[in-house]
VOPA-577568 format. One record per residue (C-alpha): residue in three letters; x, y, z. Coordinates in nm, 3 decimals, always signed. Layout:
// VOPA-577568
  res        x        y        z
  ALA        X        Y        Z
...
***
This chain:
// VOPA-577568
  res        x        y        z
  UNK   +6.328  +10.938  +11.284
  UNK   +6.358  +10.618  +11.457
  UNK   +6.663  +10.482  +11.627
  UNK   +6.703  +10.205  +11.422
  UNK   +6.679  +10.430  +11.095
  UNK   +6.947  +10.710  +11.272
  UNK   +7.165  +10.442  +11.271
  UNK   +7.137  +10.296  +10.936
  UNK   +7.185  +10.671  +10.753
  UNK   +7.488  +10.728  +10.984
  UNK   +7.614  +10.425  +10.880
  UNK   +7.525  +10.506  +10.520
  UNK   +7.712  +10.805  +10.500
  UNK   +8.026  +10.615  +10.641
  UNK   +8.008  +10.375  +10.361
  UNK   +7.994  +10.634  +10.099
  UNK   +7.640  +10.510   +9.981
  UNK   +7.472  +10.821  +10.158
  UNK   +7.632  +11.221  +10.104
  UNK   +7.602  +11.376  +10.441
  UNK   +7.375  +11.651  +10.233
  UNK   +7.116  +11.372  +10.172
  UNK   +6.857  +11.606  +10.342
  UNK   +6.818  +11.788   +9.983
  UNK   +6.744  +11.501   +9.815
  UNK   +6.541  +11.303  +10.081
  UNK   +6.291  +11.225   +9.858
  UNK   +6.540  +11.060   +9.660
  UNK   +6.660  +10.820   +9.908
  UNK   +6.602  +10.439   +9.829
  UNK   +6.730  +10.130  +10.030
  UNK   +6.965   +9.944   +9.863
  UNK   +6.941   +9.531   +9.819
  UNK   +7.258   +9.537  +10.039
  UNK   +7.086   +9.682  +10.301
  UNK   +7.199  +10.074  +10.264
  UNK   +7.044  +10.382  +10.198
  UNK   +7.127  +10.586   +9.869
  UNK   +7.009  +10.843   +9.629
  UNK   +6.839  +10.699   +9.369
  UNK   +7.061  +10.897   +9.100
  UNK   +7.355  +10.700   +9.217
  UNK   +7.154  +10.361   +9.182
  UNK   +7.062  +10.098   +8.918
  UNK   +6.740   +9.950   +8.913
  UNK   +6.701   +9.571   +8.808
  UNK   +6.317   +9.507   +8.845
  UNK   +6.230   +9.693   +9.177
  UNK   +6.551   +9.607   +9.355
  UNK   +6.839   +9.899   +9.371
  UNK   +7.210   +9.852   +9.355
  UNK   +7.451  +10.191   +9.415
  UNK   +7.675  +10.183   +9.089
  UNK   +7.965  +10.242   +9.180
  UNK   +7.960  +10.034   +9.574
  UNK   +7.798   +9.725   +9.469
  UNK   +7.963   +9.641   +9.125
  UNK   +8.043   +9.299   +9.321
  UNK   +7.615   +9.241   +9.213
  UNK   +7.560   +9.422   +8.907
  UNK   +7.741   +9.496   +8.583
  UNK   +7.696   +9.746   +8.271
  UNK   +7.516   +9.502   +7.966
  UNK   +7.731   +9.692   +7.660
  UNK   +7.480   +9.503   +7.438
  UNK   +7.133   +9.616   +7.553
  UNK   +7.285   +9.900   +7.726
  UNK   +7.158   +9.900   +8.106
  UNK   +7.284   +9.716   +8.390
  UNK   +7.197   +9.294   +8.495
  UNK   +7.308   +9.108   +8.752
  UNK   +7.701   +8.991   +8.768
  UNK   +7.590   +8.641   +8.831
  UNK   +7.370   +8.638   +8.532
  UNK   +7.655   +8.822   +8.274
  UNK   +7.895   +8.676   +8.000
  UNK   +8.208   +8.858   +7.892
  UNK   +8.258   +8.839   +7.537
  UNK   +8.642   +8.844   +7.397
  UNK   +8.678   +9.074   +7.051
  UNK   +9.041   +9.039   +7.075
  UNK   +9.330   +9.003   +7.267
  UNK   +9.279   +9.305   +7.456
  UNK   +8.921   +9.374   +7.397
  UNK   +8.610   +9.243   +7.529
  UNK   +8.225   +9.334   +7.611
  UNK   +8.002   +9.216   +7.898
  UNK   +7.628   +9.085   +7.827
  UNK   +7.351   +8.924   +7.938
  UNK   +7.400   +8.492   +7.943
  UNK   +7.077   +8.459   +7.727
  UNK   +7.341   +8.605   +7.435
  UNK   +7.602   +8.301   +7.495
  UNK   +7.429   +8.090   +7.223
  UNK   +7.562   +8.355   +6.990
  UNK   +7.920   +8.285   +7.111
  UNK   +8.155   +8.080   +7.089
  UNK   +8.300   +7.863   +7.382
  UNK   +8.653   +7.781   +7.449
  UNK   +8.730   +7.657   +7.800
  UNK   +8.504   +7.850   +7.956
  UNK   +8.580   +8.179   +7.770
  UNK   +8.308   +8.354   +7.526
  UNK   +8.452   +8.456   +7.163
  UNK   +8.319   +8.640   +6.893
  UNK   +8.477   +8.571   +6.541
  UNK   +8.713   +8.840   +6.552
  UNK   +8.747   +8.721   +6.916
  UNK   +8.841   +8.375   +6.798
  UNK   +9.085   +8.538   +6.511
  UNK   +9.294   +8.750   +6.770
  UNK   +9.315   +8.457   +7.019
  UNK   +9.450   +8.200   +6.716
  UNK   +9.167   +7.981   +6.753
  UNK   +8.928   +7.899   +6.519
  UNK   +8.650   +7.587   +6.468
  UNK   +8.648   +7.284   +6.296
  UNK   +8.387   +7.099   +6.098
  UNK   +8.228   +6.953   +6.385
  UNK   +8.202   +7.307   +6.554
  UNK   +8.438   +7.220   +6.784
  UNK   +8.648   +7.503   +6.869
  UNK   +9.057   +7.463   +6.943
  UNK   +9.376   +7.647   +6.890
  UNK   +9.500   +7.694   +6.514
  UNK   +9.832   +7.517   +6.583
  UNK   +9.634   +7.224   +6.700
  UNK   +9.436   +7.239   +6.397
  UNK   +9.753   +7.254   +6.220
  UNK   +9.905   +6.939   +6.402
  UNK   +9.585   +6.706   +6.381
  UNK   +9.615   +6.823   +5.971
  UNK   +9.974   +6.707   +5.940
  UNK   +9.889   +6.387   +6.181
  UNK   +9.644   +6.316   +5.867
  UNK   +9.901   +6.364   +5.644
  UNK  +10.124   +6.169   +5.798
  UNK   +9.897   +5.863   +5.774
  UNK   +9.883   +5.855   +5.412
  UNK  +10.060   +5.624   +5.172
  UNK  +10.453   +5.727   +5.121
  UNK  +10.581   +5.736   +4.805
  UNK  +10.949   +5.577   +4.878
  UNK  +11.039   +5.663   +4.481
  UNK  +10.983   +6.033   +4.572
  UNK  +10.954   +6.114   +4.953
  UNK  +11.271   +6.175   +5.112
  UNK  +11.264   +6.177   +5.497
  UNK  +11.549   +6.441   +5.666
  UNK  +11.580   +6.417   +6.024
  UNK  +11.854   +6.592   +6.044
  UNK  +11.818   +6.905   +6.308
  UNK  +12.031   +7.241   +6.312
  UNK  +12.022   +7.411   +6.619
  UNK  +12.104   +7.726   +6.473
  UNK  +11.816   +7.693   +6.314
  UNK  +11.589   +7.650   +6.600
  UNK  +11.503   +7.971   +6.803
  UNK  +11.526   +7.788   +7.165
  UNK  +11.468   +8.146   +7.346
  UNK  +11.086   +8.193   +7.251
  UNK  +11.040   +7.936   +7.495
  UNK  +11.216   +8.085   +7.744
  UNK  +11.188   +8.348   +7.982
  UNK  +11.307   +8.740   +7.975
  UNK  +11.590   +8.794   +8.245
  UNK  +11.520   +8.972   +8.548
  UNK  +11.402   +9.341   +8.500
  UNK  +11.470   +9.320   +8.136
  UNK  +11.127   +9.269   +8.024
  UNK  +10.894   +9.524   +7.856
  UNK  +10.747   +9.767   +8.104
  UNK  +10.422   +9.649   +8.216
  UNK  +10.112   +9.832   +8.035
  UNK   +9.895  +10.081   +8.155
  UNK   +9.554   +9.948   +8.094
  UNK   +9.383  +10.272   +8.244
  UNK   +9.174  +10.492   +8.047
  UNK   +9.314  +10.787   +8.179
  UNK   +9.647  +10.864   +8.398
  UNK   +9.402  +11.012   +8.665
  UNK   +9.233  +10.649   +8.774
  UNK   +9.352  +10.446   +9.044
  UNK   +9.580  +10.195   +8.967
  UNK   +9.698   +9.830   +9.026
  UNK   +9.949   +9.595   +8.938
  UNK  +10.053   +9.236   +9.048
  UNK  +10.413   +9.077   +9.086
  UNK  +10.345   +8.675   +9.084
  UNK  +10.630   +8.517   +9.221
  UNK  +10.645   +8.084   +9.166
  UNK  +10.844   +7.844   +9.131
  UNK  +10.856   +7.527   +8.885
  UNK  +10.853   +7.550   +8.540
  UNK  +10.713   +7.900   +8.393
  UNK  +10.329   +7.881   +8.304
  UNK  +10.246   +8.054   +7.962
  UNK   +9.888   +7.953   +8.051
  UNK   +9.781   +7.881   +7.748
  UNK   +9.996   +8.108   +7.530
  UNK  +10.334   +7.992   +7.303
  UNK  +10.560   +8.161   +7.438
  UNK  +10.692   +8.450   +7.615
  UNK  +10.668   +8.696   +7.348
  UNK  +10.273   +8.562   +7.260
  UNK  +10.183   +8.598   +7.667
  UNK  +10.296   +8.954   +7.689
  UNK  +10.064   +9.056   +7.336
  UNK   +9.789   +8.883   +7.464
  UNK   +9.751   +9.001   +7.748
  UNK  +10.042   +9.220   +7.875
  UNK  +10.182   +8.997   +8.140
  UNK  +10.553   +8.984   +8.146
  UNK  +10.733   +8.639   +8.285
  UNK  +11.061   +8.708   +8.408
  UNK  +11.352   +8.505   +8.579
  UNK  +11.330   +8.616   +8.976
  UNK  +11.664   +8.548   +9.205
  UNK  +11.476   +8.407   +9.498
  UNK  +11.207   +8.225   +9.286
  UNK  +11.188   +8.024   +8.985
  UNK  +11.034   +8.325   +8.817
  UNK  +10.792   +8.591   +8.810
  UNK  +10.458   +8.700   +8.649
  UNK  +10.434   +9.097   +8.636
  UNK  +10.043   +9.242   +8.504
  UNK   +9.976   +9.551   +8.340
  UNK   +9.859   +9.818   +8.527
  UNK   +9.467   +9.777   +8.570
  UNK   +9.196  +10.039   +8.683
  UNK   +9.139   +9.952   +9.017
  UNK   +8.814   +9.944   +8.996
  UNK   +8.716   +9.838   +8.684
  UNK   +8.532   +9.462   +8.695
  UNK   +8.711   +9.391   +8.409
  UNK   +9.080   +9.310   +8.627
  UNK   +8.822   +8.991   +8.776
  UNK   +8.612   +8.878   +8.468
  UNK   +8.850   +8.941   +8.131
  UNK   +9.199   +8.983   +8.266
  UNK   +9.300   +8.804   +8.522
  UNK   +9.132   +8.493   +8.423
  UNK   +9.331   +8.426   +8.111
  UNK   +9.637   +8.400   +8.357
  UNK   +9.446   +8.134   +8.581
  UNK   +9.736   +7.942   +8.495
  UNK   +9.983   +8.069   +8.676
  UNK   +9.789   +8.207   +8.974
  UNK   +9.732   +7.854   +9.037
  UNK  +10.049   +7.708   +8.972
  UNK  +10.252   +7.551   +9.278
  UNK  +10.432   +7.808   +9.512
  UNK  +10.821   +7.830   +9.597
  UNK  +10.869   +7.848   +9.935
  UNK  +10.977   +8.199   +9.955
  UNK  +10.709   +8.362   +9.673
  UNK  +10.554   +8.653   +9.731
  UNK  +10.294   +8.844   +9.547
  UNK  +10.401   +9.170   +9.539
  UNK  +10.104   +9.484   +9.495
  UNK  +10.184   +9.816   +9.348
  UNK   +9.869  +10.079   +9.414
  UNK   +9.865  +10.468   +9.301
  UNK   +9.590  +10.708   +9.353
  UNK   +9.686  +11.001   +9.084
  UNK   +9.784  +11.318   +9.158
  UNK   +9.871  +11.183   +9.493
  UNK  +10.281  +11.164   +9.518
  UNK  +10.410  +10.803   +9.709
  UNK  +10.437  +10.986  +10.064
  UNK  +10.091  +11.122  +10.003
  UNK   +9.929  +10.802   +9.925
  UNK  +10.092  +10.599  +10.201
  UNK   +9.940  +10.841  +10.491
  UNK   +9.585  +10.823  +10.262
  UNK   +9.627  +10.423  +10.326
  UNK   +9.794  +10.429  +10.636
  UNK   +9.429  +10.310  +10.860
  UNK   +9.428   +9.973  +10.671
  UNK   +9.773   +9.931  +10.665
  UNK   +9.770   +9.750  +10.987
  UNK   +9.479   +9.551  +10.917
  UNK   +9.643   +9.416  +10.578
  UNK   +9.966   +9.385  +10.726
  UNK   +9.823   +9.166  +11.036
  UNK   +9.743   +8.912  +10.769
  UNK  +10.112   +8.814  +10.674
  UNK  +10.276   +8.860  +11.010
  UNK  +10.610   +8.615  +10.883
  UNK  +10.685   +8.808  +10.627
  UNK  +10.721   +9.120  +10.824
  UNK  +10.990   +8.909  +10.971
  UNK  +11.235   +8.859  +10.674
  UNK  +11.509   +9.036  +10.590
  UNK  +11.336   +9.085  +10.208
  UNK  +11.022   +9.254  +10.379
  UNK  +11.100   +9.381  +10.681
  UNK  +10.831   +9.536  +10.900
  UNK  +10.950   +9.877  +10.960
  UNK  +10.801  +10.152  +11.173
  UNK  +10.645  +10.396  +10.923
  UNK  +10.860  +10.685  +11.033
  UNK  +11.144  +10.467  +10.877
  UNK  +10.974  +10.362  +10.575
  UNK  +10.918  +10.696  +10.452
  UNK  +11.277  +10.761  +10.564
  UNK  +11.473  +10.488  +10.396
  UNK  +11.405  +10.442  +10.048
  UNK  +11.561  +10.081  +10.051
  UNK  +11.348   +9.839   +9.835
  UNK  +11.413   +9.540  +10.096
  UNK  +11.101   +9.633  +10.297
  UNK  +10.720   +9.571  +10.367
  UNK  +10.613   +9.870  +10.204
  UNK  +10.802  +10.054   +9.959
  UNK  +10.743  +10.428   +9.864
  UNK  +10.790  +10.512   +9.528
  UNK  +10.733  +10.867   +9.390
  UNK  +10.425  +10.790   +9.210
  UNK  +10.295  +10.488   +9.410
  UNK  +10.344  +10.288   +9.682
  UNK  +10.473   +9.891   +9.687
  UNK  +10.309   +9.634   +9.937
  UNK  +10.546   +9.409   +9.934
  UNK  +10.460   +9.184  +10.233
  UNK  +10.166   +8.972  +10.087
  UNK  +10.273   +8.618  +10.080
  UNK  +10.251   +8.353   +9.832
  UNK   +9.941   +8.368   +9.555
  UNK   +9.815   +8.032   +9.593
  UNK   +9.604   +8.080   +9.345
  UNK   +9.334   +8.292   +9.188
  UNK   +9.080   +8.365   +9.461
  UNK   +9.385   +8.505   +9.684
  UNK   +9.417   +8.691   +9.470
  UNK   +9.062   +8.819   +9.434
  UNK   +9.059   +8.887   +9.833
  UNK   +9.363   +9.151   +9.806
  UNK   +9.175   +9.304   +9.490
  UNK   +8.883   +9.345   +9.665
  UNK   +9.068   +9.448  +10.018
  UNK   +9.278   +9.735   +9.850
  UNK   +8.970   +9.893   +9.640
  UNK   +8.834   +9.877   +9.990
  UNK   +9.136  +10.059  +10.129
  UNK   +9.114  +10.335   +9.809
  UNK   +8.763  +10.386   +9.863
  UNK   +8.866  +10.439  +10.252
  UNK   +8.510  +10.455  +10.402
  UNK   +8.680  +10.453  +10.756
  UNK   +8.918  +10.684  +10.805
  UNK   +9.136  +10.609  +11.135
  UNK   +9.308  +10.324  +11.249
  UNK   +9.080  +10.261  +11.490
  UNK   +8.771  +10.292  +11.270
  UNK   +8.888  +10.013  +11.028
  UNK   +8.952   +9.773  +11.310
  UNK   +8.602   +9.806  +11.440
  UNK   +8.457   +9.789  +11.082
  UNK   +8.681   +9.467  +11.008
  UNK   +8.521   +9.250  +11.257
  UNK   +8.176   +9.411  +11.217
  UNK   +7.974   +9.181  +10.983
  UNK   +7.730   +9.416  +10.834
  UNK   +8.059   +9.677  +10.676
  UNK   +8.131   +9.568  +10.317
  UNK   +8.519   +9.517  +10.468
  UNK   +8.391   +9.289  +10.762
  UNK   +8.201   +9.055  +10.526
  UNK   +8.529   +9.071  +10.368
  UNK   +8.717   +8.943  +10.618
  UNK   +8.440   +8.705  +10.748
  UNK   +8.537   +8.544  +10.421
  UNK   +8.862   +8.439  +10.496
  UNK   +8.877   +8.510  +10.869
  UNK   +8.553   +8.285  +11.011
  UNK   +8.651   +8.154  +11.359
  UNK   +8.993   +8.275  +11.338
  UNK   +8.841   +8.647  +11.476
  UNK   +9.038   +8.688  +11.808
  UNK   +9.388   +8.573  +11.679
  UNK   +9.358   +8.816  +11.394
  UNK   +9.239   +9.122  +11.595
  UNK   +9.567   +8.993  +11.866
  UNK   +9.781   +9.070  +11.553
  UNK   +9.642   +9.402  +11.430
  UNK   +9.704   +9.511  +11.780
  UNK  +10.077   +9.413  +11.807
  UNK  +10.116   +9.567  +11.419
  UNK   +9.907   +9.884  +11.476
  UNK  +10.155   +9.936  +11.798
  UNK  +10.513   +9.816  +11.734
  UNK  +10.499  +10.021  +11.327
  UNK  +10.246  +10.272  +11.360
  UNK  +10.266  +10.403  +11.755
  UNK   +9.877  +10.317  +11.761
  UNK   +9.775  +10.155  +12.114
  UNK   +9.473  +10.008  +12.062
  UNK   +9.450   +9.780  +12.395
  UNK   +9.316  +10.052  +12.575
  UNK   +9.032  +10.206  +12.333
  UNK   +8.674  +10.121  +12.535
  UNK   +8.531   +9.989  +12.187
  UNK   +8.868   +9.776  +12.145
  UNK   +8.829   +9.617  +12.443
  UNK   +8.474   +9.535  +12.441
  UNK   +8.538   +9.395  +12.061
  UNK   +8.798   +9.112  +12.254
  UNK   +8.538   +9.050  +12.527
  UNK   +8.264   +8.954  +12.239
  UNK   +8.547   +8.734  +12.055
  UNK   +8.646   +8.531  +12.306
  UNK   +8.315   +8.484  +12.440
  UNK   +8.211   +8.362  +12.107
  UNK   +8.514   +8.117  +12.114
  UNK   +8.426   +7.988  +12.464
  UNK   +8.072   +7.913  +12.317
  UNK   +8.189   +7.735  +12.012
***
């Protein structure tokens, strides 16, 4: 086996696209269109080029209508209903109907309360309704018969649909899993400004449609909590988060946050924290004011597991743990980057401190394309921070690690070049 090849299986197996018992099966072994080597059990084919199923679901997705897996870029989702929807190839679209941007079936467009109009456009059924009486109104009045009342009870007028639910007297969020054994998310949206129903009536129709609860929030205007979502179903990026675009994109308060709740059944809170605990610094490097305030303070993680307070970056809850120190959600592709960063951390393909700060800033790891993303020329002041996190709340000195310091050497001889 060649050099070159060693290295690619080694780093293979670290990714989780390669068991380490791969010899059994080498037959099996195919290379990947992201460059990695896998068994071809674990892959989908789509003509001659492989994709690992579960790794590279950022490429490919599962066509429920011809029942084999296409290419993400070249997929629809389809909304049944509120809650329901089913992913297929784009050549199906001219079966669907469009509403800002959104595929519908008819029972699709009958859950959602929209519905089409002579001209095939398709709108909202209250706007149907208005555009009918708007009609109506334009018609010839009778003045011996039509009497005209403008006279308006508040009592009754029910004011509070528009409004929002106090804070932490909401419903409880939904649990969108399949089973209680998946990994789960949730998102706490905090904003400020006027609350965005994005697209829903009120309150009451946000939280049916798609089980997003608005509530008031004491240091924000208010605050958008979402269901609990399998981590990593591709669902959370193409059907539900996108029909509260809205609000991910509305303006920020100055002191928002967006608030992360993970949970990796059976593992208890304490349990899952130490599972996380070598991309904890990473993550944590990226919002290095808020580890500053006194409503997210950085703690070491002796004391967070110590002090149950809710006041802190990371909170430990029985069942789950809360990341509490990601800033503001400026809007939805933030959000998409911390998705994509924690089912990185859950998959946990490094598995020391150390190892996820080399992968981070190593562009051919799925996490340091990642953080290329966001992190392009910014390289050295990020790694200065993971340092300073990794040794003032997790007793990790990095400075002196060989690998470490040959990592700085490369960074800020790429910044002299540039």
């Amino acid at each position: 086996m060649t050099r070159q090849l060693l290295r690619l299986v080694r780093q293979s197996i670290r990714d989780g696209y390669l068991p380490p018992q791969w010899h059994d099966q080498k037959n099996q072994v195919v290379l990947t269109a992201t460059g990695m080597l896998t068994l071809l059990d674990h892959c989908a084919a789509i003509g001659s080029t492989y994709y690992h199923k579960v790794l590279d679901v950022t490429f490919i997705i599962f066509d429920e209508v011809d029942y084999l897996y296409i290419l993400r870029s070249e997929s629809i989702s389809v909304n049944v209903g509120t809650e329901a929807s089913f992913c297929t190839h784009m050549r199906y679209a001219s079966n669907c109907y469009l509403y800002e941007g959104r595929y519908y079936d008819v029972d699709g467009l009958s859950a959602s309360g929209l519905t089409t109009t002579l001209d095939g456009r398709v709108i909202p059924v209250a706007v149907l309704s208005e555009e009918q009486e708007q009609l109506s109104d334009t018609a010839p009045m009778n003045t011996d018969t039509d009497i005209i009342d403008n006279s308006f009870d508040e009592d009754d007028d029910d004011h509070d649909h528009d409004e929002i639910w106090p804070y932490h007297e909401g419903p409880v969020p939904d649990d969108y899993r399949n089973n209680e054994d998946e990994a789960g998310i949730g998102f706490e949206i905090e904003k400020g400004g006027p609350p965005e129903f994005c697209g829903f009536w009120s309150k009451e129709d946000l939280y049916h449609g798609t089980g997003c609860i608005m509530e008031k929030d004491g240091s924000v205007d208010w605050e958008l909590k979402t269901p609990v979502y399998p981590l990593f179903s591709p669902k959370i990026e193409i059907v539900w988060l996108p029909q509260i675009r809205q609000a991910l994109n509305a303006d920020n308060h100055i002191n928002a946050g967006g608030h992360i709740h993970l949970s990796l059944p059976p593992k208890c809170g304490q349990a899952f924290f130490d599972y996380c605990r070598p991309y904890l610094p990473l993550f944590m490097s990226m919002y290095p004011d808020r580890l500053k305030k006194n409503y997210c303070k950085g703690k070491t993680e002796r004391l967070l597991k110590a002090d149950p307070e809710k006041h802190q970056a990371i909170r430990i809850w029985p069942d789950r743990i809360e990341l509490r120190f990601p800033a503001k959600v400026y809007d939805m592709n933030v959000l998409l980057f911390r998705l994509s960063f924690c089912r990185l951390m859950v998959s946990r393909a490094q598995h020391s401190i150390l190892a996820v700060t080399l992968a981070a800033f190593d562009k051919s790891t799925e996490l340091g394309k990642l953080i290329q993303s966001q992190y392009s020329g910014k390289e050295s002041m990020l790694l200065e921070r993971v340092l300073h996190v990794a040794l003032e709340y997790f007793n990790t000195d990095l400075s002196k690690e060989r690998d470490i310091k040959r990592l700085l050497n490369r960074l800020k001889s790429m910044k002299t070049c540039a």
